[in-house]
N, C-alpha and C positions, 0 to 999 in steps of 0.2 A: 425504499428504505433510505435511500443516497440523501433523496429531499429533505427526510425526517431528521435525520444526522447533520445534515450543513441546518437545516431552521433551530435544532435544539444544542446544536456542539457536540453534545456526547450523549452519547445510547447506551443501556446497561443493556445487554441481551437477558438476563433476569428479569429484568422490572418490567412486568408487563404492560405499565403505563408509558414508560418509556418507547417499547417496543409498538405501541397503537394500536395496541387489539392484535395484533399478528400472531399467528404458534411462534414458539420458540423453535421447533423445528426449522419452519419455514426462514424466520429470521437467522437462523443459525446457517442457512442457506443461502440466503441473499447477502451475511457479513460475510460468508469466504469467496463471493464472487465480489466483492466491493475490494476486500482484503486482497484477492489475486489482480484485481487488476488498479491497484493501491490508489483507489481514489478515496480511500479512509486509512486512518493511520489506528493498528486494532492493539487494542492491550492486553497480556493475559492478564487475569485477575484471581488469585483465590481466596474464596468468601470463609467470613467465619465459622460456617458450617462446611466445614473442607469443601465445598464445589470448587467443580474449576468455572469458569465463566467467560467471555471474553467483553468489554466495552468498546464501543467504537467512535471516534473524537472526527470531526472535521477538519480538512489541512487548515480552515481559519481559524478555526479555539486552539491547534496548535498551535498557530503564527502568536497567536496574543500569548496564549501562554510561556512561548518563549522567547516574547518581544524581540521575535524573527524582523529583520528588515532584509528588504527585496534585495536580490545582488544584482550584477551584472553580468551574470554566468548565461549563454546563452541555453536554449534546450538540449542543443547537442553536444557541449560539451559534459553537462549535467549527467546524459545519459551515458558518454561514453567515460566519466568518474564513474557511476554507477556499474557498470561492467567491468570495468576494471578490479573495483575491489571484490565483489562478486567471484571473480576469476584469482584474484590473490587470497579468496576464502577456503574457495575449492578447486585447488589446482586438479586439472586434469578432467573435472566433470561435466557438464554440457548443462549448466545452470544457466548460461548468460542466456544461451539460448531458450531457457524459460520467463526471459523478463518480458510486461506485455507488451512490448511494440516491439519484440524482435517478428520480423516474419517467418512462420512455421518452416518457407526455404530454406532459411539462413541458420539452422541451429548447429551449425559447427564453426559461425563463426568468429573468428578470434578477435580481440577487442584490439583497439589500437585508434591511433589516426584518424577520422573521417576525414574523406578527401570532398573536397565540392564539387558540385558538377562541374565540367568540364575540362576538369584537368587532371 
């Protein structure tokens, strides 16, 4: 599905053309593992016939959409803003330790600093 969504931009999880033949079920399956490990950016959507539905957009049809230009922020600092707010949303609750590249070890720990190797 990952494919399908970077070649089309945005997937309707309704439109079964969109979806390529797939159950909604099944696609309903594969966006919340895309969704949990955020290599898709998902949207709720509610349809004119009250559904709820989700769509799922490519981080490139975002970029263009929001005529994003690249920064200079490296990875880690990215991740450790990411945790950070995370942690100033839910103080007190062990979310940071659900984001995907925390290791299942580390889930208490506190955001802050990355130190580099060897020092």
């Amino acid at each position: 599905m990952l494919e399908r969504v970077n070649r089309i931009g945005v997937l309707d999880l309704q439109d079964p053309a969109s979806r390529g033949g797939v159950t909604l079920g099944s696609a309903g399956d594969a966006a919340r593992e895309l969704e949990r490990r955020l290599l898709v950016v998902s949207h709720e959507v509610h349809t004119p016939m009250g559904l709820h539905t989700k769509t799922l957009e490519s981080w490139a049809a975002w970029k263009r959409r929001h005529r994003a230009q690249p920064g200079r922020m490296r990875e880690p600092q990215a991740r450790d803003i990411i945790e950070r707010v995370v942690a100033e949303l839910a103080p007190g609750s062990r979310l940071v330790g659900k984001l995907p590249w925390t290791p299942s070890g580390a889930r208490d720990r506190k955001p802050g600093p990355r130190r580099r190797a060897g020092r």
